[in-house]
N, CA, C and O of each residue as an XYZ file, in Angstrom:
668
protein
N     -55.004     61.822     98.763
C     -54.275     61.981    100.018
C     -55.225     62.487    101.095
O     -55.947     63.477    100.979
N     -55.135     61.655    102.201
C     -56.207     62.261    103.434
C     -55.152     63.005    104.250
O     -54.056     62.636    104.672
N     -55.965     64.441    104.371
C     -55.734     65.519    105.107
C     -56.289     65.746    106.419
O     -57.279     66.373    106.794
N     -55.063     64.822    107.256
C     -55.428     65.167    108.791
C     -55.318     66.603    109.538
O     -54.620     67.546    109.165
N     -56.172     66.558    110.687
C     -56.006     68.436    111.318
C     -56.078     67.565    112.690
O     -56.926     66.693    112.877
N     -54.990     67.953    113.693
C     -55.123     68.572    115.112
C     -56.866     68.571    115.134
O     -57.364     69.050    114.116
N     -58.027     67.986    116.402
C     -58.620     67.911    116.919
C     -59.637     66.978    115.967
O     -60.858     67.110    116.051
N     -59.016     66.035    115.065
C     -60.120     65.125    114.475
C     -60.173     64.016    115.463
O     -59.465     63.793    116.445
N     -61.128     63.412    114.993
C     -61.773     62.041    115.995
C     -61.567     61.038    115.487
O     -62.386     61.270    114.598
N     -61.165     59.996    115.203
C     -61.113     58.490    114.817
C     -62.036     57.796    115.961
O     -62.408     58.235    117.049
N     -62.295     56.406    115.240
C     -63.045     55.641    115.568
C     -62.611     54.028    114.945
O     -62.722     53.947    113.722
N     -62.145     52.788    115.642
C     -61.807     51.788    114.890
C     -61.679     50.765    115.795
O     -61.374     50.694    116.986
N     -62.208     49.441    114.321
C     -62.384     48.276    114.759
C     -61.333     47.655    115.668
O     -60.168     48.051    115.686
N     -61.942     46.359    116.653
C     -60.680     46.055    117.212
C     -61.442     44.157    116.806
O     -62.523     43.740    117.221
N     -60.653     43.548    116.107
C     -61.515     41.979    116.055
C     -61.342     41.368    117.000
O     -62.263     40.553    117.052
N     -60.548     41.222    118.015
C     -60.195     40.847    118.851
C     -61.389     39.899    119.781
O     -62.538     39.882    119.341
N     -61.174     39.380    120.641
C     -62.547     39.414    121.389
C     -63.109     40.232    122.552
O     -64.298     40.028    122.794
N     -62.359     41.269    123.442
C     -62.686     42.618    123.736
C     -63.527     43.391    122.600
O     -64.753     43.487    122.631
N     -62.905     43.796    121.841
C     -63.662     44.181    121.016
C     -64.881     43.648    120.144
O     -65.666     44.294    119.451
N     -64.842     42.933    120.268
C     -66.323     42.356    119.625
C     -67.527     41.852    120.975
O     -68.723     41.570    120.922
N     -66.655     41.906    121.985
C     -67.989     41.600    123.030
C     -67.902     43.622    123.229
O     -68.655     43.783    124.189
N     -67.513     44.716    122.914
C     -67.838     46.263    123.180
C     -68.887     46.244    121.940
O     -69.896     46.944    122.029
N     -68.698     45.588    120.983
C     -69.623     46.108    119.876
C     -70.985     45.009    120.081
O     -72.038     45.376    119.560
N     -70.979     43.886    120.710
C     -72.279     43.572    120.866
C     -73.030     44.232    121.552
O     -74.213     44.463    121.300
N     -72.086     44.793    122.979
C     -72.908     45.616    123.755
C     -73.974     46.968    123.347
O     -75.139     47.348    123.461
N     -72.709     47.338    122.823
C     -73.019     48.153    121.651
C     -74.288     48.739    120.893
O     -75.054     49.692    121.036
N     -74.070     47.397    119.780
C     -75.178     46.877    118.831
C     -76.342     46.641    119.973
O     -77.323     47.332    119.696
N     -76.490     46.022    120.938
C     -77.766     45.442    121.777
C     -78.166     47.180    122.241
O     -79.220     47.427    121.655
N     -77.877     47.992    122.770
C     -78.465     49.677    122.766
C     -78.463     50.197    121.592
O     -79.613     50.335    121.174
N     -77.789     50.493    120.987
C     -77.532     51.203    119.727
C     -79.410     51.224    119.141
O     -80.163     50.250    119.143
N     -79.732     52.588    118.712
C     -80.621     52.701    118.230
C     -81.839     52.282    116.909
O     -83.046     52.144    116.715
N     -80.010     52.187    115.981
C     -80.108     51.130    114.948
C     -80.046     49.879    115.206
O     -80.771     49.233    114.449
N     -79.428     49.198    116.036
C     -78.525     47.876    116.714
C     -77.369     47.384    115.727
O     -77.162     46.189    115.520
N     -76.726     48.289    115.209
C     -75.631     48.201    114.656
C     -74.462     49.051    115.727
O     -74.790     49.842    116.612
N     -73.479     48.773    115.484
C     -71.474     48.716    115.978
C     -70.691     48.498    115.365
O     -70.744     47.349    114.925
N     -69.979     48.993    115.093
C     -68.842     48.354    113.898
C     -67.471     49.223    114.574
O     -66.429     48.792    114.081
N     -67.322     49.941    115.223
C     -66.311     50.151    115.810
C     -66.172     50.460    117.453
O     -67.072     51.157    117.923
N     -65.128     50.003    118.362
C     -64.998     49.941    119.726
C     -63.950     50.562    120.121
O     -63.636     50.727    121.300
N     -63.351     50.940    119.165
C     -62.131     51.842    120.158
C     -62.480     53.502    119.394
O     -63.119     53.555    118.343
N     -61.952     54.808    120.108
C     -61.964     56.213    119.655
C     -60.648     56.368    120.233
O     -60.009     55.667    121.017
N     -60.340     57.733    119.505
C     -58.999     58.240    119.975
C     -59.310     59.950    119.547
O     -60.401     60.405    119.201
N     -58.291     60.544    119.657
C     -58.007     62.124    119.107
C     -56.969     62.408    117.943
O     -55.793     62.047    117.988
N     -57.233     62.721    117.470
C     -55.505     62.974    116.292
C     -55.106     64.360    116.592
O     -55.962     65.197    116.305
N     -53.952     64.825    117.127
C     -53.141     65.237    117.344
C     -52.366     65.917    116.743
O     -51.932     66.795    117.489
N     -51.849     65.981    115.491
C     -50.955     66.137    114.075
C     -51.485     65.927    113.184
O     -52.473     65.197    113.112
N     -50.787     66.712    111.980
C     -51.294     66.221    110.782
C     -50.702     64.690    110.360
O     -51.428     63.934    109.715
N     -49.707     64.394    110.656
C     -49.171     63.366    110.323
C     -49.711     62.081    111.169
O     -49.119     61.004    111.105
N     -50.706     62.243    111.851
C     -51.403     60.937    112.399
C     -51.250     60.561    113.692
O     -51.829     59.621    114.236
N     -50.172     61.580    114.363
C     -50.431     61.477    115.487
C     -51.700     61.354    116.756
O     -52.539     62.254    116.784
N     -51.770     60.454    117.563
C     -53.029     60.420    118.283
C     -52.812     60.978    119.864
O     -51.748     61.496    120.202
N     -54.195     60.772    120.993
C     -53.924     60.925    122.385
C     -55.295     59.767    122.421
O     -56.351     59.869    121.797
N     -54.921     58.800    123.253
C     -55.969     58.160    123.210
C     -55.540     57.470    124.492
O     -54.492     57.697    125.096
N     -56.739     56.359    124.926
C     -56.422     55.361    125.942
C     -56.387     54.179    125.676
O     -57.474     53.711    125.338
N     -55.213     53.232    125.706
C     -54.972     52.310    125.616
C     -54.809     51.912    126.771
O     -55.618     52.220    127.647
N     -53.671     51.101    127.038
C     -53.125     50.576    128.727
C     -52.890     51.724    129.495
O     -52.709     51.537    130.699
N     -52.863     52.543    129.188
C     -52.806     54.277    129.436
C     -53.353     55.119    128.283
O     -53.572     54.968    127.081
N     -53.524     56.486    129.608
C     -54.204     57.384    128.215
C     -52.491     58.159    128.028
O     -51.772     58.777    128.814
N     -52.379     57.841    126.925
C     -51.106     58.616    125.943
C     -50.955     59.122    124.597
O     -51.931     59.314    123.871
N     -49.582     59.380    124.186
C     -49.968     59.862    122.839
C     -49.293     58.265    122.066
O     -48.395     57.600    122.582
N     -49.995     57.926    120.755
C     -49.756     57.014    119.971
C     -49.827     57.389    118.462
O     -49.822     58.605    118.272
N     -49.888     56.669    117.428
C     -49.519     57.084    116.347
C     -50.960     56.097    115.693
O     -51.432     55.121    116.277
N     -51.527     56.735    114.182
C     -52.337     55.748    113.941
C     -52.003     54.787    112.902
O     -52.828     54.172    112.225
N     -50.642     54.691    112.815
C     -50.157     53.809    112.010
C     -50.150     52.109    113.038
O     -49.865     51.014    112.554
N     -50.505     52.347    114.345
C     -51.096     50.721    114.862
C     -52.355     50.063    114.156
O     -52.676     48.883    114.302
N     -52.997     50.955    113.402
C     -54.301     50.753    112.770
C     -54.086     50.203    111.343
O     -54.843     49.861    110.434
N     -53.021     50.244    111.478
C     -52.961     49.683    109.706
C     -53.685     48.412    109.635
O     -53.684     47.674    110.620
N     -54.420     48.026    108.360
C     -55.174     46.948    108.220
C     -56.460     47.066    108.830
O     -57.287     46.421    108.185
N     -56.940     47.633    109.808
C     -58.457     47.519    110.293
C     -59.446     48.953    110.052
O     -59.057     50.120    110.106
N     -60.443     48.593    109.853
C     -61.934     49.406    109.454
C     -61.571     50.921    110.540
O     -61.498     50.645    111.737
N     -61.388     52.186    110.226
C     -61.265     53.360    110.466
C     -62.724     54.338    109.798
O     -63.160     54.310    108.647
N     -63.237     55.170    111.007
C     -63.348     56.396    110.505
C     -62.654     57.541    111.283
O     -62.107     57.531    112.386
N     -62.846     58.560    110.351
C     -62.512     59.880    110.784
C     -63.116     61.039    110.854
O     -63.083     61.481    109.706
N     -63.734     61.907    111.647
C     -64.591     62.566    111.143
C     -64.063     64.120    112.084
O     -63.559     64.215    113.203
N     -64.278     64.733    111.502
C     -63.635     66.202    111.975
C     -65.259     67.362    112.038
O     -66.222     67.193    111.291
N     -65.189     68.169    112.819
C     -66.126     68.833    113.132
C     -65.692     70.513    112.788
O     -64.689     71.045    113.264
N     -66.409     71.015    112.113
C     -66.644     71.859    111.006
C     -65.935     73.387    111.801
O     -65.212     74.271    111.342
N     -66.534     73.175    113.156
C     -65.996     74.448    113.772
C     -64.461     73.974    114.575
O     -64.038     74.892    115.277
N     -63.966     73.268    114.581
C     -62.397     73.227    115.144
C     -61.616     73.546    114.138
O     -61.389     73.150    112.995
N     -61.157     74.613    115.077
C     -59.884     75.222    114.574
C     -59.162     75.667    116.110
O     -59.692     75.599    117.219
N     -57.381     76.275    115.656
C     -56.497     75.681    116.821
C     -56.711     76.605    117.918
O     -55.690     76.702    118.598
N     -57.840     77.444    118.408
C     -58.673     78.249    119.408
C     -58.951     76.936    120.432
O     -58.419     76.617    121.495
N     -60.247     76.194    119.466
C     -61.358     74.860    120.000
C     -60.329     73.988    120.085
O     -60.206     73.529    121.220
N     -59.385     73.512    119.129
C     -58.454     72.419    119.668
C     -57.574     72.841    120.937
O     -57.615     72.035    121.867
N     -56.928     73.771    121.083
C     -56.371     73.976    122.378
C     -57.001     73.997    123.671
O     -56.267     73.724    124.621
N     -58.440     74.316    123.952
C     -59.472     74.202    125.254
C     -59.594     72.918    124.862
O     -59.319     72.330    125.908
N     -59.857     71.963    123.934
C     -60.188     70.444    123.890
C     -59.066     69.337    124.697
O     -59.387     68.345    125.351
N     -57.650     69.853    124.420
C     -56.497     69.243    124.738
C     -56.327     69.748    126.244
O     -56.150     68.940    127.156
N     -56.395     71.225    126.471
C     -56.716     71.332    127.644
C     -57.337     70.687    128.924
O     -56.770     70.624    130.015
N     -58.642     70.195    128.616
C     -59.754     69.616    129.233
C     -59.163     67.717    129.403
O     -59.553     66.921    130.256
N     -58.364     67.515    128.520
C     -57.844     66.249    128.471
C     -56.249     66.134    128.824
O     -55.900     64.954    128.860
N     -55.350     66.925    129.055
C     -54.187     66.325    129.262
C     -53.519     66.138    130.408
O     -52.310     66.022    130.610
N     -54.789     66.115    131.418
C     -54.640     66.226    132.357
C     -54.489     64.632    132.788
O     -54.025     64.355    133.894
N     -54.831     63.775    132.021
C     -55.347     62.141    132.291
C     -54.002     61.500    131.627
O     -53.849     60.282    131.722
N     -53.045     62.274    130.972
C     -51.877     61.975    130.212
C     -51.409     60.930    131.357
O     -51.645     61.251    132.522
N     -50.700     59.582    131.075
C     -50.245     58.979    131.963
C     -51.157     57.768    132.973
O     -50.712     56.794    133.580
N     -52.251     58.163    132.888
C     -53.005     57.248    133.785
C     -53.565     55.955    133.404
O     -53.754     55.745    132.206
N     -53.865     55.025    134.301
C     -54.204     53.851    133.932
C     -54.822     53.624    132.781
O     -54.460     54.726    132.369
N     -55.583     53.088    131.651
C     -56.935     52.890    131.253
C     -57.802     52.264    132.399
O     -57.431     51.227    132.950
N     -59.123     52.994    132.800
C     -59.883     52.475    133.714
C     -60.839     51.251    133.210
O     -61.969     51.493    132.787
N     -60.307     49.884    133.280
C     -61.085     48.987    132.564
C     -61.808     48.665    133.261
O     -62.687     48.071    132.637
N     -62.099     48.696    134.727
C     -63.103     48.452    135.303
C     -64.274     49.740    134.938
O     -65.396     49.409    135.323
N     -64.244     50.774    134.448
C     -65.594     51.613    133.912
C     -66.075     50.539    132.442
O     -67.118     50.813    131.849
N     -65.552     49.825    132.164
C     -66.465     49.221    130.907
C     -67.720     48.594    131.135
O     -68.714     48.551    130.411
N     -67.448     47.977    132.590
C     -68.652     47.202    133.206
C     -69.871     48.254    133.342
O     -70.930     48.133    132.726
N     -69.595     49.215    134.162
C     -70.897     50.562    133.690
C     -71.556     50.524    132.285
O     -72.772     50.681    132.169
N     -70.757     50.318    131.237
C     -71.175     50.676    129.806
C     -71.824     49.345    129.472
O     -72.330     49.239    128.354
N     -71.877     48.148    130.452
C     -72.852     47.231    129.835
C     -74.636     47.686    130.059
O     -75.578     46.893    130.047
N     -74.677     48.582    130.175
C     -75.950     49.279    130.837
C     -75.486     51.073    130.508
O     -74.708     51.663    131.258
N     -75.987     51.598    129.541
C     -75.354     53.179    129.396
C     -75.534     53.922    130.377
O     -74.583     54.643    130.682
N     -77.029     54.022    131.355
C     -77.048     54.839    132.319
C     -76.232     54.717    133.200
O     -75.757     55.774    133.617
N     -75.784     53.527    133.778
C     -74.601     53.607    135.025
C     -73.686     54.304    134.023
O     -73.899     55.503    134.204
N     -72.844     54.175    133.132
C     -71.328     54.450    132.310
C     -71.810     55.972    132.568
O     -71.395     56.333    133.669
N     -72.563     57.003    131.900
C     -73.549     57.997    132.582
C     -73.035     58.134    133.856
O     -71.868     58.461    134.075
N     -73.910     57.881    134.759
C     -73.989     58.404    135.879
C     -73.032     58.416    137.266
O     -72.720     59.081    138.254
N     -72.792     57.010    136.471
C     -71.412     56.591    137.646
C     -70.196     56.808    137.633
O     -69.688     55.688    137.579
N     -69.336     57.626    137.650
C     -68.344     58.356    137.646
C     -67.492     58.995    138.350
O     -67.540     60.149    137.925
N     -66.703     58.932    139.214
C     -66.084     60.323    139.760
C     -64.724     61.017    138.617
O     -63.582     61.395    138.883
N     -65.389     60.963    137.476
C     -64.802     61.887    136.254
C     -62.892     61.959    136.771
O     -62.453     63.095    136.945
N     -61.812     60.653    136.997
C     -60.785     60.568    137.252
C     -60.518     59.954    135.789
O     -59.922     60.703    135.014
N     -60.768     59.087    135.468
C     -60.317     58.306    134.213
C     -61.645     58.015    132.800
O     -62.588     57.251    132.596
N     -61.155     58.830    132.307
C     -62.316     58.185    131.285
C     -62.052     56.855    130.266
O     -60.881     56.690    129.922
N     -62.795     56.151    129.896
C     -62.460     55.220    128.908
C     -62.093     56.158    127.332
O     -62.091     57.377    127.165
N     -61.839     55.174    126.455
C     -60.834     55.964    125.185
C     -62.174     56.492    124.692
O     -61.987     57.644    124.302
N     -63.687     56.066    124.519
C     -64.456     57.514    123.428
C     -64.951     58.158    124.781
O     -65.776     58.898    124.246
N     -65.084     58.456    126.179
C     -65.638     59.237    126.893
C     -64.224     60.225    126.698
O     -64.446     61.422    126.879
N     -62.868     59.875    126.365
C     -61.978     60.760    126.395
C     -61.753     61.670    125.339
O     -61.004     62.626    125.540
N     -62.244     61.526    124.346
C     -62.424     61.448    122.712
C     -63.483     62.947    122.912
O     -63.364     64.057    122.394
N     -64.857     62.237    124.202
C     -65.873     62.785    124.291
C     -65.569     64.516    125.345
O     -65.868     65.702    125.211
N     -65.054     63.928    126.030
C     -64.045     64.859    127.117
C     -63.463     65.942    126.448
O     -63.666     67.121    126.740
N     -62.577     65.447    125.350
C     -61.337     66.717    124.217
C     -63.172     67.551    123.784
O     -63.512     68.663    124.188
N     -63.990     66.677    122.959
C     -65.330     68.029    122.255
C     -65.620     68.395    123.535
O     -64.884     69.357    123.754
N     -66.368     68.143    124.640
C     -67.117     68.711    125.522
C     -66.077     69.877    126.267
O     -66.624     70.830    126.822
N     -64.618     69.787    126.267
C     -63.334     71.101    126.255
C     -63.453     72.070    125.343
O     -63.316     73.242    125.694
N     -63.798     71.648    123.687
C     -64.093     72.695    122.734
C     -65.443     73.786    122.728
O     -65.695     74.865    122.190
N     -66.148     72.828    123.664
C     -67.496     73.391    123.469
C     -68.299     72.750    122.042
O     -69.007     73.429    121.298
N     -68.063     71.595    121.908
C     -68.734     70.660    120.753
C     -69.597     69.547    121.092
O     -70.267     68.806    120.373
N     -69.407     69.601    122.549
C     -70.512     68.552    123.001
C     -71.077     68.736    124.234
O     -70.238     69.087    125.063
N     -72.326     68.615    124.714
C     -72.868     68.799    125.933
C     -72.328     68.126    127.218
O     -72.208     68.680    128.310
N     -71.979     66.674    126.876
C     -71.750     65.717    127.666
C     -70.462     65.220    127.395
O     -69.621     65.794    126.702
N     -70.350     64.297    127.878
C     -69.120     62.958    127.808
C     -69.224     61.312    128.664
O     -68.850     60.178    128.363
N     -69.870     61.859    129.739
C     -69.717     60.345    130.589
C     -70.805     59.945    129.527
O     -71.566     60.613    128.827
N     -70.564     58.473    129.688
C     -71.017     57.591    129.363
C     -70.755     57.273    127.204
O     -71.106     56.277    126.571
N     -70.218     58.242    126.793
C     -70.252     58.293    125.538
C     -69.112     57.004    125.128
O     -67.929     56.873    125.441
N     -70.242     55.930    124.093
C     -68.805     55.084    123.364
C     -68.510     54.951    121.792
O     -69.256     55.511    120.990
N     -67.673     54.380    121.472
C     -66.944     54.669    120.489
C     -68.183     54.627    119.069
O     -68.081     55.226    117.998
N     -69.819     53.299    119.737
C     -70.594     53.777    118.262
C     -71.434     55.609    118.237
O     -71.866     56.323    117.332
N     -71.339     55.726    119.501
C     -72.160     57.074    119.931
C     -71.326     58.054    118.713
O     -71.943     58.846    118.000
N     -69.733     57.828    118.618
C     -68.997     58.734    118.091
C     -68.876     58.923    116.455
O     -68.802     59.908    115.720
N     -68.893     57.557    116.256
C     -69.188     56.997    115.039
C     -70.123     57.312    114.255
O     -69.867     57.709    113.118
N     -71.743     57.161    114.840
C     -72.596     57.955    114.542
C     -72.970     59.455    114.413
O     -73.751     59.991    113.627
N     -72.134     60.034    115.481
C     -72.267     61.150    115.490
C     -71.609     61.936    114.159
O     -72.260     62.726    113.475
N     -69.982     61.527    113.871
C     -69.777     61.616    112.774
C     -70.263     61.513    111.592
O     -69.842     62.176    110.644
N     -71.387     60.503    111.503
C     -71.686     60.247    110.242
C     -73.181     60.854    110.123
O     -73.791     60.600    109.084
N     -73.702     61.498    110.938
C     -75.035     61.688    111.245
C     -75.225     63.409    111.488
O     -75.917     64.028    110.680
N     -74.628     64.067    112.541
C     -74.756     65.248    112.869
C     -74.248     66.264    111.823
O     -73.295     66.388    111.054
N     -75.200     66.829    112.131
C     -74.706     68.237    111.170
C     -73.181     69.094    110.906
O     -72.664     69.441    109.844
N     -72.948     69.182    111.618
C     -71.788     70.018    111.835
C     -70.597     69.176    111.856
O     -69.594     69.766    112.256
N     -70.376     67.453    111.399
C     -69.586     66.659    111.455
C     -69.334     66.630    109.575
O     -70.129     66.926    108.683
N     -68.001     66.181    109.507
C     -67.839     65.808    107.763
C     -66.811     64.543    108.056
O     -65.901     64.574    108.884
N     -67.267     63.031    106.902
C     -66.553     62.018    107.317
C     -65.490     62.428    106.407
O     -65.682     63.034    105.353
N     -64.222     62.022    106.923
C     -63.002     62.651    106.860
C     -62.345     61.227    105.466
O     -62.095     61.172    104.262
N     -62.337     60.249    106.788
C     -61.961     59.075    105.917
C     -62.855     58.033    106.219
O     -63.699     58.529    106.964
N     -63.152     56.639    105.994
C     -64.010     55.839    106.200
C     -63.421     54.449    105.399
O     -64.120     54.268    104.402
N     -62.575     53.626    105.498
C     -62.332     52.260    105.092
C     -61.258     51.768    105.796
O     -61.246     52.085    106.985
N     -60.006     50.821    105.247
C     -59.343     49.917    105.849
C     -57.908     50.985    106.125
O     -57.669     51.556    105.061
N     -57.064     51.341    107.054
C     -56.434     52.407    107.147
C     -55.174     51.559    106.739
O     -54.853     50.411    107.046
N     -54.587     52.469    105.975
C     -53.464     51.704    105.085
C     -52.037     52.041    106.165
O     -50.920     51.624    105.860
């Protein structure tokens, strides 16, 4: 049984063709030049609740994920202190568009970076937004969903939670 907590991170495939032209982009920076996932979100509940951006940034459930490639990765120091400044820093965007015109920045990371007036973030700069509220991350603009992915599976202070096809 996977044991979700309030302030974990997901990360997941979308096959779509949005999503597979985010993960070429992706893959073409990416350090490794691998991508395997284009969308991030927040989990919310133990029971799978999310806050993420879709057609809006709202709350959703991750039972839309059933059938496609998931990780999860939770960071060692959140607890409900760091999750409450994380949700803080983000619920302020509750309701708003998804800004799909910021994706075009992210075909190039330094504009997604630099270009900003920090109103709407895309779903992993929002992901990135909730840690950089906890005090778990330095940054956020420009961060996407493989930055998160990796980070999970790579940084110290990250543990992968779950990692296959989300049932």
């Amino acid at each position: 049984m996977i044991e979700l907590r309030p302030g974990d991170i997901f990360c997941t495939e979308n096959p779509m063709m949005l999503g597979r032209a985010i993960n070429a982009v992706q893959a073409f920076w990416a350090p490794d030049s691998k991508a395997q996932y284009s969308h991030a979100g927040i989990i919310t509940s133990v029971v799978g609740e999310t806050f993420e951006g879709l057609w809006t940034i709202r709350h959703a459930t991750l039972a839309a994920y059933a059938g496609k490639q998931m990780i999860i990765g939770r960071n060692s120091g959140m607890g409900l202190n760091a999750y409450a400044r994380g949700m803080g820093a983000v619920k302020r965007y509750e309701g708003r568009w998804y800004p799909v015109w910021r994706l075009v920045f992210h075909l190039i990371p330094p504009l997604a970076k630099y270009i900003t007036n920090g109103r709407n973030p895309v779903c992993s700069e929002l992901a990135a937004r909730f840690l950089y509220g906890c005090g778990m991350l330095e940054y956020w603009t420009g961060v996407n969903p493989d930055n998160l992915a990796d980070m999970i599976h790579y940084w110290k202070a990250w543990d992968v939670v779950y990692e296959g096809v989300w049932k």
